[in-house]
PDB file with SEQRES, HELIX, SHEET and CRYST1 records, atoms N, CA, C and O in Angstrom:
SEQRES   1 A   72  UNK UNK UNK UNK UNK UNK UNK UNK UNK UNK UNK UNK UNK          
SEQRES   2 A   72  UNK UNK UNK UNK UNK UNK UNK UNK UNK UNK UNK UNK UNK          
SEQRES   3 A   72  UNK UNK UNK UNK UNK UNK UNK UNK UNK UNK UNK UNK UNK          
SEQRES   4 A   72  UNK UNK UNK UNK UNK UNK UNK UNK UNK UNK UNK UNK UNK          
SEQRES   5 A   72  UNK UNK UNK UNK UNK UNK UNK UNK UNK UNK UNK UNK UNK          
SEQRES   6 A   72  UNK UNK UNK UNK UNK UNK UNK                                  
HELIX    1 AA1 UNK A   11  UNK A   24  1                                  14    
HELIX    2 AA2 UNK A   30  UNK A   32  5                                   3    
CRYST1    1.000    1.000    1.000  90.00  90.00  90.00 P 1           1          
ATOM      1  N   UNK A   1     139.871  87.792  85.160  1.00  0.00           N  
ATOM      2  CA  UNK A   1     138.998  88.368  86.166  1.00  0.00           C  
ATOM      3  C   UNK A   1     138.881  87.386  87.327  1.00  0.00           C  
ATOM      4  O   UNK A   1     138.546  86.243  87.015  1.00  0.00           O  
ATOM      5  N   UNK A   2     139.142  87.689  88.846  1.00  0.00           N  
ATOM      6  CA  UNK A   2     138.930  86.912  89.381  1.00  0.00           C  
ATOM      7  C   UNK A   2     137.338  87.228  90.269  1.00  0.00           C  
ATOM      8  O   UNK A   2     136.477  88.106  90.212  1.00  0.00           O  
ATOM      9  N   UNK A   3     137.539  86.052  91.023  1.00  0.00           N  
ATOM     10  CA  UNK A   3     135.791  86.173  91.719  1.00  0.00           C  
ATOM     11  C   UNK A   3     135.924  87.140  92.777  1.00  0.00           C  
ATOM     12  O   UNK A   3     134.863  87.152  93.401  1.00  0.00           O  
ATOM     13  N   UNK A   4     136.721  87.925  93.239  1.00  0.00           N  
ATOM     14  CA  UNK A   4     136.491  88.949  93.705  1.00  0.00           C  
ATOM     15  C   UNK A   4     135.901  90.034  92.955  1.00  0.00           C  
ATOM     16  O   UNK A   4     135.350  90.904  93.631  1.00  0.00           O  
ATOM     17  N   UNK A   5     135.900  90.157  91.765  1.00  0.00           N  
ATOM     18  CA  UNK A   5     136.122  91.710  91.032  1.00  0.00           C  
ATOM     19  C   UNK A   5     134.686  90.944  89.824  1.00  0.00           C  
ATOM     20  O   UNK A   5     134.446  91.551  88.780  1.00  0.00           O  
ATOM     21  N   UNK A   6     133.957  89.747  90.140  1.00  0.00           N  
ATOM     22  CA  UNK A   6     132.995  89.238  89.853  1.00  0.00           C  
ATOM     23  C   UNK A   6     131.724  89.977  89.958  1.00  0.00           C  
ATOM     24  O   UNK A   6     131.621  90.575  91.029  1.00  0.00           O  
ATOM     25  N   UNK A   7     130.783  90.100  89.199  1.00  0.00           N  
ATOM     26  CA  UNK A   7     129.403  90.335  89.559  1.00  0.00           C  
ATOM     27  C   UNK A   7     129.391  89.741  90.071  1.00  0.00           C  
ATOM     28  O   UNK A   7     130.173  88.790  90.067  1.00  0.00           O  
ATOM     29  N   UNK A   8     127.841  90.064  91.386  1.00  0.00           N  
ATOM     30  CA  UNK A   8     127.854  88.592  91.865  1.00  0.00           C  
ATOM     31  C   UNK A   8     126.239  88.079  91.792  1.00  0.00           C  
ATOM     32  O   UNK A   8     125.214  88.758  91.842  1.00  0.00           O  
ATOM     33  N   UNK A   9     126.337  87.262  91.715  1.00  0.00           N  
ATOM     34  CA  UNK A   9     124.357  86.283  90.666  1.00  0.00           C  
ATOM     35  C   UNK A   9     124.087  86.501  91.979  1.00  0.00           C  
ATOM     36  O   UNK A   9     123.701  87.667  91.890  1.00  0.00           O  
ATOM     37  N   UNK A  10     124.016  86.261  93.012  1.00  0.00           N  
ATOM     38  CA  UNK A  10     122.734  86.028  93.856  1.00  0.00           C  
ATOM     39  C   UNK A  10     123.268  86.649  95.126  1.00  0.00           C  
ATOM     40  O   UNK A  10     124.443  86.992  95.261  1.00  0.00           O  
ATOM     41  N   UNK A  11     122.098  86.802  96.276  1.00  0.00           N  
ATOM     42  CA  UNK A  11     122.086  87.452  96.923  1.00  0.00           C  
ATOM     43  C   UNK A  11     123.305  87.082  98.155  1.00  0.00           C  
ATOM     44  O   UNK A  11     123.942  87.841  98.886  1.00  0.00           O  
ATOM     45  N   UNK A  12     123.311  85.899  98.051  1.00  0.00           N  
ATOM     46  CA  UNK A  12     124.524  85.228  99.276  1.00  0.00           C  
ATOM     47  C   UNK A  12     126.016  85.281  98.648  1.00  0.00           C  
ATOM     48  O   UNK A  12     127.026  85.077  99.322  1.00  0.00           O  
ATOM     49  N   UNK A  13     126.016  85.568  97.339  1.00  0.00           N  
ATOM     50  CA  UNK A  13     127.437  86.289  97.051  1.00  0.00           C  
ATOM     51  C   UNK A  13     127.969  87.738  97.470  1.00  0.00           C  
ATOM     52  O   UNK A  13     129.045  88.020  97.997  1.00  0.00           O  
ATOM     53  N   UNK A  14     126.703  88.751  97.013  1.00  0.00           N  
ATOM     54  CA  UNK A  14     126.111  90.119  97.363  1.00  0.00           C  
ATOM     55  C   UNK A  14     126.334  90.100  98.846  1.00  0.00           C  
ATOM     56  O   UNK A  14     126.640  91.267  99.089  1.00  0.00           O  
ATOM     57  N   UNK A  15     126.352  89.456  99.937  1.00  0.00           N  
ATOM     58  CA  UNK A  15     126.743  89.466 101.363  1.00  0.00           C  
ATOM     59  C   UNK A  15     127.666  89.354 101.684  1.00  0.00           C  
ATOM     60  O   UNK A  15     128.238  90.181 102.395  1.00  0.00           O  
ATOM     61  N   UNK A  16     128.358  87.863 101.119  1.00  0.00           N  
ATOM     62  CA  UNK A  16     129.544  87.789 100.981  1.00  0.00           C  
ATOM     63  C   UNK A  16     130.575  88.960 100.273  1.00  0.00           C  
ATOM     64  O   UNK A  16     131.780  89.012 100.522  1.00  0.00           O  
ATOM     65  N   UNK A  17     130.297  89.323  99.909  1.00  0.00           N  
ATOM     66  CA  UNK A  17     130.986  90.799  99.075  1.00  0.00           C  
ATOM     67  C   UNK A  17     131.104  92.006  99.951  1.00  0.00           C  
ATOM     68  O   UNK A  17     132.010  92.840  99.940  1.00  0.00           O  
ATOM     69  N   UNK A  18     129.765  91.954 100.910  1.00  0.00           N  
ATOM     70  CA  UNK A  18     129.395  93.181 102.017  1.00  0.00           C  
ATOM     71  C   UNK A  18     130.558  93.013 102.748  1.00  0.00           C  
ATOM     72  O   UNK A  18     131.534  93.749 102.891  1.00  0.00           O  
ATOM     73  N   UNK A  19     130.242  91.735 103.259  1.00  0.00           N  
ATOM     74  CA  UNK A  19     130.717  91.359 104.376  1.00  0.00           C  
ATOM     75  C   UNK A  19     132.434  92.085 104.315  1.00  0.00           C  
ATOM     76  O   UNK A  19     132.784  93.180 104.754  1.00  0.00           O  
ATOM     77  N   UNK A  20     133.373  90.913 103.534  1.00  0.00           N  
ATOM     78  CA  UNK A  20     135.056  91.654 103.085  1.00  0.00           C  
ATOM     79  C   UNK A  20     135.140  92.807 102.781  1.00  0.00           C  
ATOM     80  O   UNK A  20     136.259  93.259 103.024  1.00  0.00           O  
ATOM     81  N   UNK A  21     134.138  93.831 102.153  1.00  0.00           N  
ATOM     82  CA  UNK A  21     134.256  95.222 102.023  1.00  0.00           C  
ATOM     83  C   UNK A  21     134.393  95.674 103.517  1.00  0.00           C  
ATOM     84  O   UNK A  21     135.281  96.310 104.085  1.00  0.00           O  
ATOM     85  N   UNK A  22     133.361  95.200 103.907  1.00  0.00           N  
ATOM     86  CA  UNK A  22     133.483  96.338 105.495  1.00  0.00           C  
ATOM     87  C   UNK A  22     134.399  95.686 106.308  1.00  0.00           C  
ATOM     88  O   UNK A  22     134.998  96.515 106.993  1.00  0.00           O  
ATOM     89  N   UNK A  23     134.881  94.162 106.590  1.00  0.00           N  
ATOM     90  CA  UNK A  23     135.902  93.904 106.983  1.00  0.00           C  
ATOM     91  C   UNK A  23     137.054  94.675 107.003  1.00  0.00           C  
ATOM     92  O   UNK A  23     137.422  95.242 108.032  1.00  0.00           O  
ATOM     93  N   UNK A  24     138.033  94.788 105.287  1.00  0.00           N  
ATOM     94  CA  UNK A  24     138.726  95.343 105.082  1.00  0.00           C  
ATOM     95  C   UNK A  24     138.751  96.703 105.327  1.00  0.00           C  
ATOM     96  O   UNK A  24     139.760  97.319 104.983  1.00  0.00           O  
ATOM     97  N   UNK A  25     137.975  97.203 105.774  1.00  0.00           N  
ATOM     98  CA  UNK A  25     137.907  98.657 105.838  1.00  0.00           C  
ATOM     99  C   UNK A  25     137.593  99.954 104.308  1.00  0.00           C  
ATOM    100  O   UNK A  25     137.517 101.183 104.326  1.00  0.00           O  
ATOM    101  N   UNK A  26     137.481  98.953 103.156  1.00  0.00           N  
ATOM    102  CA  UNK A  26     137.298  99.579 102.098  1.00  0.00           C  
ATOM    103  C   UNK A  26     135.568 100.035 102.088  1.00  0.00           C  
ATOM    104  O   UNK A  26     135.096 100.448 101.029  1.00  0.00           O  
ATOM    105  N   UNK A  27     134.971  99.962 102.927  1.00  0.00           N  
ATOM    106  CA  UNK A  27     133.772 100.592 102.644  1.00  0.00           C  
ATOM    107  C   UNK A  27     132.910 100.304 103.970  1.00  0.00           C  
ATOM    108  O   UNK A  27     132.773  99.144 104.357  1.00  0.00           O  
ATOM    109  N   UNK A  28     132.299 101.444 104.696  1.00  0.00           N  
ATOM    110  CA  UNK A  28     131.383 101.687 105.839  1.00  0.00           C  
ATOM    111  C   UNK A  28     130.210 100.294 105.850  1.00  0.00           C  
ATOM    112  O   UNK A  28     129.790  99.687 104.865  1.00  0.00           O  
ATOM    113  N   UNK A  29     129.994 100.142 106.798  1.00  0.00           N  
ATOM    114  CA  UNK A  29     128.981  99.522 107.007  1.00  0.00           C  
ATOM    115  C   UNK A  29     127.657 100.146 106.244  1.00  0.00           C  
ATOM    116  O   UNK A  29     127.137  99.915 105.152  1.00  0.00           O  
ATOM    117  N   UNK A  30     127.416 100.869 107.120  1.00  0.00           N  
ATOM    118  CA  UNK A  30     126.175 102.123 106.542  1.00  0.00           C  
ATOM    119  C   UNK A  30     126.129 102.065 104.893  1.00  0.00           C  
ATOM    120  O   UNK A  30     125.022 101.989 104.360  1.00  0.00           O  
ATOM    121  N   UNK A  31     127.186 102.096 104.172  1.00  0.00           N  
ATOM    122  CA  UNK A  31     126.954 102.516 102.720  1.00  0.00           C  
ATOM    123  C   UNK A  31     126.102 101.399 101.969  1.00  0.00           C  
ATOM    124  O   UNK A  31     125.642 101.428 100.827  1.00  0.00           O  
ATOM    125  N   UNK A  32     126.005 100.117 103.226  1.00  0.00           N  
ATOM    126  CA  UNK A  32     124.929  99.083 102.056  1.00  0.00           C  
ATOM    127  C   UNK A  32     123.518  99.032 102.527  1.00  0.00           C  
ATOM    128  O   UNK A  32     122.859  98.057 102.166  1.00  0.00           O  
ATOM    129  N   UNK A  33     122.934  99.964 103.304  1.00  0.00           N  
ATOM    130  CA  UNK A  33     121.785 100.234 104.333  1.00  0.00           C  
ATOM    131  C   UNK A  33     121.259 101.745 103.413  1.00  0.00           C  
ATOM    132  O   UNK A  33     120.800 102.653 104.106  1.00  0.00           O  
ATOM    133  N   UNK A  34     121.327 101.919 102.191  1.00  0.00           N  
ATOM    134  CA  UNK A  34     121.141 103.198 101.829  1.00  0.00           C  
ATOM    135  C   UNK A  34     119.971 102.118 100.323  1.00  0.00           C  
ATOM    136  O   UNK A  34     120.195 102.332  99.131  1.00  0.00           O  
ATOM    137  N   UNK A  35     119.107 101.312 100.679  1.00  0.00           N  
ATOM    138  CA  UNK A  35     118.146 101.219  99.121  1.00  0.00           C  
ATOM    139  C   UNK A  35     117.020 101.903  99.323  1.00  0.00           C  
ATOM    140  O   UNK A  35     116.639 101.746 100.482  1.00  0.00           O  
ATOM    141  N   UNK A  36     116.455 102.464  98.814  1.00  0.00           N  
ATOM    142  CA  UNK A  36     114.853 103.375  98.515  1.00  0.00           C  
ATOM    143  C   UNK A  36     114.291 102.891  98.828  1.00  0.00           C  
ATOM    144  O   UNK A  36     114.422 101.668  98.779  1.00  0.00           O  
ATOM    145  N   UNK A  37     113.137 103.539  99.441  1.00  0.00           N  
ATOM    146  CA  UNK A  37     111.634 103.232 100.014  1.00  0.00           C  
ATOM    147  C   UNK A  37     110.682 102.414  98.819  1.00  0.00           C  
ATOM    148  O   UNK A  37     110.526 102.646  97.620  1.00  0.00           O  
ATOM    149  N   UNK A  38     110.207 101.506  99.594  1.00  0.00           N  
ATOM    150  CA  UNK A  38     109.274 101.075  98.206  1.00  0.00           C  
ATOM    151  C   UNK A  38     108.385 102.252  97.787  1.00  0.00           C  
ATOM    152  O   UNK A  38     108.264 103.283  98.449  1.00  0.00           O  
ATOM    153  N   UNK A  39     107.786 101.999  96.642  1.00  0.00           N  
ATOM    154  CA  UNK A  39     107.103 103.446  96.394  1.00  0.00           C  
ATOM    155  C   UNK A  39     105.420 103.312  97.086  1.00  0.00           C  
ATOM    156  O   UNK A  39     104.904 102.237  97.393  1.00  0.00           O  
ATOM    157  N   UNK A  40     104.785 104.621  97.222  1.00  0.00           N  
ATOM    158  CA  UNK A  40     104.030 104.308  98.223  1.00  0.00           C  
ATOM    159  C   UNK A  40     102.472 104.001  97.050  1.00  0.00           C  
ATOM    160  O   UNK A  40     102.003 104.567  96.063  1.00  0.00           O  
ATOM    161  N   UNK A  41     102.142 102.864  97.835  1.00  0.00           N  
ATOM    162  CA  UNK A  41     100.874 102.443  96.881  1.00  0.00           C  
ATOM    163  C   UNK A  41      99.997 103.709  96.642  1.00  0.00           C  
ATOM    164  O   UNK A  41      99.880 104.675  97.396  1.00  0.00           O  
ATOM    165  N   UNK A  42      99.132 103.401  94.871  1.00  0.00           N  
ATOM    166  CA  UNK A  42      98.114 104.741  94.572  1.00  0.00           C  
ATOM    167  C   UNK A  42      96.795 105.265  95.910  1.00  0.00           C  
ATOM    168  O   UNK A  42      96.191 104.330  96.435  1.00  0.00           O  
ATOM    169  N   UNK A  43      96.622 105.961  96.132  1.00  0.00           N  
ATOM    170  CA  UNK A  43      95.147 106.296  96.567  1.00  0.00           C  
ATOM    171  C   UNK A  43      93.923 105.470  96.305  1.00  0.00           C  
ATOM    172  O   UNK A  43      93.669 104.898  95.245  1.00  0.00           O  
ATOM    173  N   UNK A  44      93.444 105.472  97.020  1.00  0.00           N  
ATOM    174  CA  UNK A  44      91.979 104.862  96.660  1.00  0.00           C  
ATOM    175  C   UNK A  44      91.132 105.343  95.878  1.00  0.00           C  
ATOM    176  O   UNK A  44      90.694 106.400  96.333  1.00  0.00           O  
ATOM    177  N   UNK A  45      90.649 105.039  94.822  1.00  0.00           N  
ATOM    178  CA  UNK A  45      89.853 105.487  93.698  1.00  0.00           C  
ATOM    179  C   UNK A  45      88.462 106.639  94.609  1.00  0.00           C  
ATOM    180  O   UNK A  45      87.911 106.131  95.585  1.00  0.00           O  
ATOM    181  N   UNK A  46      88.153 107.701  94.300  1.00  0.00           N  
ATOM    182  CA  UNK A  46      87.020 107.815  95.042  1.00  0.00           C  
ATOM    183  C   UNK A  46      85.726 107.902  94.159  1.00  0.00           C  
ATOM    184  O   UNK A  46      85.553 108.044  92.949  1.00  0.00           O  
ATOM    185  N   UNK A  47      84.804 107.748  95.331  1.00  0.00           N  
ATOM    186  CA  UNK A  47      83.185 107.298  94.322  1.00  0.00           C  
ATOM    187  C   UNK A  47      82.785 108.175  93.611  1.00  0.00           C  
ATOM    188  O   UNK A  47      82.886 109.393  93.751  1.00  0.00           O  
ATOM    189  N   UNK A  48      82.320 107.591  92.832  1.00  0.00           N  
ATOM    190  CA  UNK A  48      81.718 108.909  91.811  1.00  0.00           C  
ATOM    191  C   UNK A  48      80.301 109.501  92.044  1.00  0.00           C  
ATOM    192  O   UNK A  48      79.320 108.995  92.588  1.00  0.00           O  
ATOM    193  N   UNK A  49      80.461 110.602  91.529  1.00  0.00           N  
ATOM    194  CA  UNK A  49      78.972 111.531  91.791  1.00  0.00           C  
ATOM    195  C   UNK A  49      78.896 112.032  92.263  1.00  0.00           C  
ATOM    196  O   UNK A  49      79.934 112.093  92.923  1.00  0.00           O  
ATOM    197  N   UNK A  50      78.136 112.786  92.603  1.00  0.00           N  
ATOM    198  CA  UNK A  50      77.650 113.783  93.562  1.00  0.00           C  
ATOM    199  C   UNK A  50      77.266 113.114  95.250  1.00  0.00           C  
ATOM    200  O   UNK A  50      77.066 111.906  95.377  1.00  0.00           O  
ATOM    201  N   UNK A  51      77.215 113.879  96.218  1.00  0.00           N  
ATOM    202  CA  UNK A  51      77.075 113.512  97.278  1.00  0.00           C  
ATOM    203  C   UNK A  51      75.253 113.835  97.852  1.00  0.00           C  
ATOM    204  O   UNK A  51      74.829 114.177  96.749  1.00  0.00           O  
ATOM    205  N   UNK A  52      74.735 113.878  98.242  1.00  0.00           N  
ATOM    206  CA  UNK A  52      73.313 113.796  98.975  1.00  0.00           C  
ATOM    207  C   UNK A  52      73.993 115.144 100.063  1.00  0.00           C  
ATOM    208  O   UNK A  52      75.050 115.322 100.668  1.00  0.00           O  
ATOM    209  N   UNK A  53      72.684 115.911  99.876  1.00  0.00           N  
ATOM    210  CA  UNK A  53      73.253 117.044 101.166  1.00  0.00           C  
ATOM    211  C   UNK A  53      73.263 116.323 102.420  1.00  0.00           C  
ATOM    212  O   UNK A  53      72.828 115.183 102.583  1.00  0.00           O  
ATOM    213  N   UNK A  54      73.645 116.861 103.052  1.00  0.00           N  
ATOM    214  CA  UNK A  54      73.682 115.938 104.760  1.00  0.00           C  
ATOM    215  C   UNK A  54      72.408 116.619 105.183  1.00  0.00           C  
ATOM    216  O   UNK A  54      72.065 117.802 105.194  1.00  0.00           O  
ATOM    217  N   UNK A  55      71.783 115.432 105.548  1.00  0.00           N  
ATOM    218  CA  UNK A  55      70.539 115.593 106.605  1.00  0.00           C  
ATOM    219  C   UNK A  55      70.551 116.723 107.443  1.00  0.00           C  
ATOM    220  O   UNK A  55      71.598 117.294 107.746  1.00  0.00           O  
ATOM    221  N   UNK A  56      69.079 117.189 107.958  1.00  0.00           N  
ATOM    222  CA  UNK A  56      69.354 118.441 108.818  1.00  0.00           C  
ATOM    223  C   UNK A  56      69.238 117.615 110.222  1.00  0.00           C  
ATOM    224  O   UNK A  56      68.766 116.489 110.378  1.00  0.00           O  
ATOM    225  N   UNK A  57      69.800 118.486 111.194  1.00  0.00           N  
ATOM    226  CA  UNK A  57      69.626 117.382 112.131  1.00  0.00           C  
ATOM    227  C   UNK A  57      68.261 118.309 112.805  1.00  0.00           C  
ATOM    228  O   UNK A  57      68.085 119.515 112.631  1.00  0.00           O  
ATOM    229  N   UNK A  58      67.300 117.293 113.680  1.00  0.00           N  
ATOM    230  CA  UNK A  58      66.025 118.551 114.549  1.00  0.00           C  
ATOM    231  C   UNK A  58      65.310 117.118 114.818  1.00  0.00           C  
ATOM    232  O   UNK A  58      65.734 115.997 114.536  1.00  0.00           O  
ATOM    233  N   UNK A  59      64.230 117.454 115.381  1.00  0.00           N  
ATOM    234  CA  UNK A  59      63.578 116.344 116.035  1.00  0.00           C  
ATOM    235  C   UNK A  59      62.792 115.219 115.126  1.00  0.00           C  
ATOM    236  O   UNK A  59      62.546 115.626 113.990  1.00  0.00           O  
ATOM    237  N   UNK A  60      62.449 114.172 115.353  1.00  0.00           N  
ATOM    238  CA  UNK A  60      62.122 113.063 114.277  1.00  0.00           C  
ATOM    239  C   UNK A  60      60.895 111.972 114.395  1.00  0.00           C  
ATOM    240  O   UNK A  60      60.862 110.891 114.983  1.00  0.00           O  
ATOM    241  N   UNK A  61      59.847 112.694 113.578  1.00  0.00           N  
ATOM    242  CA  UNK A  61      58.749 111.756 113.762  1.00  0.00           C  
ATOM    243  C   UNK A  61      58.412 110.438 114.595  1.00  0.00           C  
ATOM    244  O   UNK A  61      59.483 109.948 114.236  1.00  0.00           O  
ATOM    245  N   UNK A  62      57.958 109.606 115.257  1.00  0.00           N  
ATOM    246  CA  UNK A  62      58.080 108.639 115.406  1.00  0.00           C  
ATOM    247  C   UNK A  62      56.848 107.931 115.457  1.00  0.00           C  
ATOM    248  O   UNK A  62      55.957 108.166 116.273  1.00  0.00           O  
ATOM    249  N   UNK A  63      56.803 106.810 114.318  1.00  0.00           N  
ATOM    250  CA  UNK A  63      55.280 106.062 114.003  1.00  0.00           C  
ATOM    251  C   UNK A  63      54.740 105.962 115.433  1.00  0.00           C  
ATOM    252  O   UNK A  63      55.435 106.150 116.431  1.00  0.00           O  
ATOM    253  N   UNK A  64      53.191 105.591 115.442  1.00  0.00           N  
ATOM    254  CA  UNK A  64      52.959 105.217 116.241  1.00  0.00           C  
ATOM    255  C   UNK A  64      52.809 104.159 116.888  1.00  0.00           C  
ATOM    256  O   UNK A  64      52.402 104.300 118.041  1.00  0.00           O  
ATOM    257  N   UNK A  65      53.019 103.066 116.502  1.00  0.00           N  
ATOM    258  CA  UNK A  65      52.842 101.578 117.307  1.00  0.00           C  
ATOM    259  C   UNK A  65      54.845 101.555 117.682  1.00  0.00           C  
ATOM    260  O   UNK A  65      55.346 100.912 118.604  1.00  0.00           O  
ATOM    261  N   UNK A  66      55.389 102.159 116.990  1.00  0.00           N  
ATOM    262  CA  UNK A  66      56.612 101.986 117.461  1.00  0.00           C  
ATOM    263  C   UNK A  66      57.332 102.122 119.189  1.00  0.00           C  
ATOM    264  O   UNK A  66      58.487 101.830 119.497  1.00  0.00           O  
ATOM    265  N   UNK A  67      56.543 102.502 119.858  1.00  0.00           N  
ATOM    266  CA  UNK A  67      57.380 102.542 121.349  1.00  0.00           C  
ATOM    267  C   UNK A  67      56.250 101.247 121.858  1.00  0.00           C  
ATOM    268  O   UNK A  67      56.521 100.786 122.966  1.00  0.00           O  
ATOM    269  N   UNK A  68      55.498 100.870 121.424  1.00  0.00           N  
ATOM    270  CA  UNK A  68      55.021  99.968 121.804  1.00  0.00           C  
ATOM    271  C   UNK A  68      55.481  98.399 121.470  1.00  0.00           C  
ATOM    272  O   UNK A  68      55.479  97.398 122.187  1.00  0.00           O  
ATOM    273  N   UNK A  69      55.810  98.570 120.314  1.00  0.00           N  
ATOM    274  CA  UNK A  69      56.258  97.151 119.452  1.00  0.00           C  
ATOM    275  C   UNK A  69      57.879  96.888 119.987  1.00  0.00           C  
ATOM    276  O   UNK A  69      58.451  95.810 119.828  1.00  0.00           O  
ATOM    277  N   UNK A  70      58.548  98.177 120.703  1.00  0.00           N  
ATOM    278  CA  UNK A  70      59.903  98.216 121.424  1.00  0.00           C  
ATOM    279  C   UNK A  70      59.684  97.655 122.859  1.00  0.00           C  
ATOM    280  O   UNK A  70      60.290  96.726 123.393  1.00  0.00           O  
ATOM    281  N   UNK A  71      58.954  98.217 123.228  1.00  0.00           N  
ATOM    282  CA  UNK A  71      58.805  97.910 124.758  1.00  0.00           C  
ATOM    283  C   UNK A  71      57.928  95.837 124.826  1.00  0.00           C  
ATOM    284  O   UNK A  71      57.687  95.073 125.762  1.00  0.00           O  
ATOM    285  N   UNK A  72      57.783  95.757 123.611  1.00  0.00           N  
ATOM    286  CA  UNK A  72      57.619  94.389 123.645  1.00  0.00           C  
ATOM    287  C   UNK A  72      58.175  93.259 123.739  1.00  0.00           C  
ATOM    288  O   UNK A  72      57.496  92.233 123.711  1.00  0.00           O  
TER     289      UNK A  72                                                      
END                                                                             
């Protein structure tokens, strides 16, 4: 077996290998640009329970020392 027709251990052999394939014309550029998407991370867990109705919206009390203790 020679080191052409070799697995090859690491990634700078794996280039080297690219590389003379597409040189020679035995294989497209493109055909080593084809690896899978990483897979896409899970969802976010969502909270548990029930939700609180949503507030009504309408006009809203306001204590009384409060526009005073603002304007201070």
């Amino acid at each position: 077996m020679t080191s052409e027709h070799a697995t090859p251990a690491d990634a700078a052999a794996e280039l080297r290998a690219a590389v003379r394939a597409v040189e020679s014309g035995e294989r497209p550029a493109a055909s080593f640009f084809n690896r899978p998407e990483p897979p896409k991370p899970p969802k976010p867990a969502q909270r548990g329970g029930p939700r609180p109705p949503a507030a009504e919206a309408g006009p809203v009390a306001v204590p009384e020392g409060l526009p005073a203790l603002l304007a201070a």
